[in-house]
C-alpha positions, 0 to 999 in steps of 0.5 A, a space after each residue: 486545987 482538987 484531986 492532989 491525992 491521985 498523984 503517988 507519993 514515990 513511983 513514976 508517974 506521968 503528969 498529962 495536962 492540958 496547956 493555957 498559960 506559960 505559968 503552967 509548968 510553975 503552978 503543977 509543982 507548985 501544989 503537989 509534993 514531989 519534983 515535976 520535970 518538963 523538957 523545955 526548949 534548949 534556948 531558954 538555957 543559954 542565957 545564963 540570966 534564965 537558965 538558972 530559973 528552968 533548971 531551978 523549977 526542974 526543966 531540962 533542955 531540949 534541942 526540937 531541929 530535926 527529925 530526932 527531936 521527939 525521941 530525944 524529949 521521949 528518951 529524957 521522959 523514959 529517964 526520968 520516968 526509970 529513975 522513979 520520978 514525975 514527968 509533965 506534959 502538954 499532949 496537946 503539943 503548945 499552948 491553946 491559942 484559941 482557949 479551945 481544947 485540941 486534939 492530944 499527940 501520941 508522944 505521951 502515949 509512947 512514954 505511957 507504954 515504954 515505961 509503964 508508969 501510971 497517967 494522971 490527967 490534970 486540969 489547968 482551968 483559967 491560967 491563961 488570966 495569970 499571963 495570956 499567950 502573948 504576954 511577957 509579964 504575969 497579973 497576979 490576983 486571978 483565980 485558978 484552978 487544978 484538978 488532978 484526975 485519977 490515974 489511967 488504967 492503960 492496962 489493955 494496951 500494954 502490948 499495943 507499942 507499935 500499934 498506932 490506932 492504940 496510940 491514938 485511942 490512948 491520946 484521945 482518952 487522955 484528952 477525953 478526961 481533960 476535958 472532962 475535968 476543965 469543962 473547955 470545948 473541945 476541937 478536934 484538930 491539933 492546936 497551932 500557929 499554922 495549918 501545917 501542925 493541925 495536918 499529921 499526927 506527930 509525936 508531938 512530945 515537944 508538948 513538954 514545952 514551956 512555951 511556943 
């Protein structure tokens, strides 16, 4: 673990990393001292057997039918973020399926700007050996690493809300330095199961997900 130190001690702050292994949102709180709140699928919390493990490591729900679910996880981000505390998510949208680094969507580029809070960049590197896409149970004993970047100085935007290439530039930085920090190749097209999510530039806040 690298770079812990950049994470404030109090004040919202943003959590931006990239997306490898369903053990992600685990292993971010896990090493720094403060809570991390994700927004997770609605589904994990209606079965009472894994509603309890979510809502314990700081998950709240989120409902993705429609067309309101990105501002809703954007709302939940803005209200966690007012109240002073740490906000996690995967730019990318789900987990990389290819271990290729993808393009990030501007949902964390609007929550950058709304609630002025400071982006830390965090590098997950080799959490995908702790459990792989498409396993259900964990392998313990592999090596991983976190690097938590320095915080973004966004500054230059702030008036750039409704402009959408600003969004864009914002995105694309903060995946700049994720990639930076891990060393993963990089593509430029959005990570998913079907062509359909790698052809428009959504919001793409359900990146906060714990799983696809």
């Amino acid at each position: 673990m690298q770079g812990r130190e950049n994470v404030p001690k109090s004040g919202p702050v943003i959590l931006a990393a990239n997306h490898r292994s369903f053990l992600d949102s685990v292993l971010i709180p896990a090493v720094i001292w403060r809570r991390v709140t994700f927004v997770a699928k609605a589904e994990y919390f209606e079965d009472k057997k894994t509603a309890w493990f979510f809502r314990s490591i700081g998950q709240i729900p989120i409902r993705r039918e429609g067309g309101d679910a990105s501002q809703g996880a954007i709302d939940s981000a803005l209200a966690v973020l007012a109240g002073g505390g740490v906000f996690g998510i995967y730019p990318e949208g789900t987990r990389t399926r290819d271990g290729l680094m993808h393009r990030g969507h501007t949902g964390v580029s609007r929550i950058a700007l709304r609630s002025g809070a400071p982006v830390v960049p965090v590098g997950l590197i080799g959490t995908e050996q702790l459990q792989p896409v498409d396993s259900r149970m964990p392998k313990f004993f592999r090596k991983v690493t976190i690097k938590f970047g320095e915080p973004l100085d966004l500054a230059r935007y702030a008036s750039a809300e409704s402009n959408h290439l600003a969004l864009r530039d914002i995105a694309d930085e903060i995946m700049f330095e994720l990639q930076q920090l891990t060393g993963y190749e990089y593509q430029d097209s959005y990570a998913g199961k079907t062509p359909a999510h790698k052809a428009q530039d959504q919001d793409g806040v359900e990146g906060s997900r714990l799983a696809s």
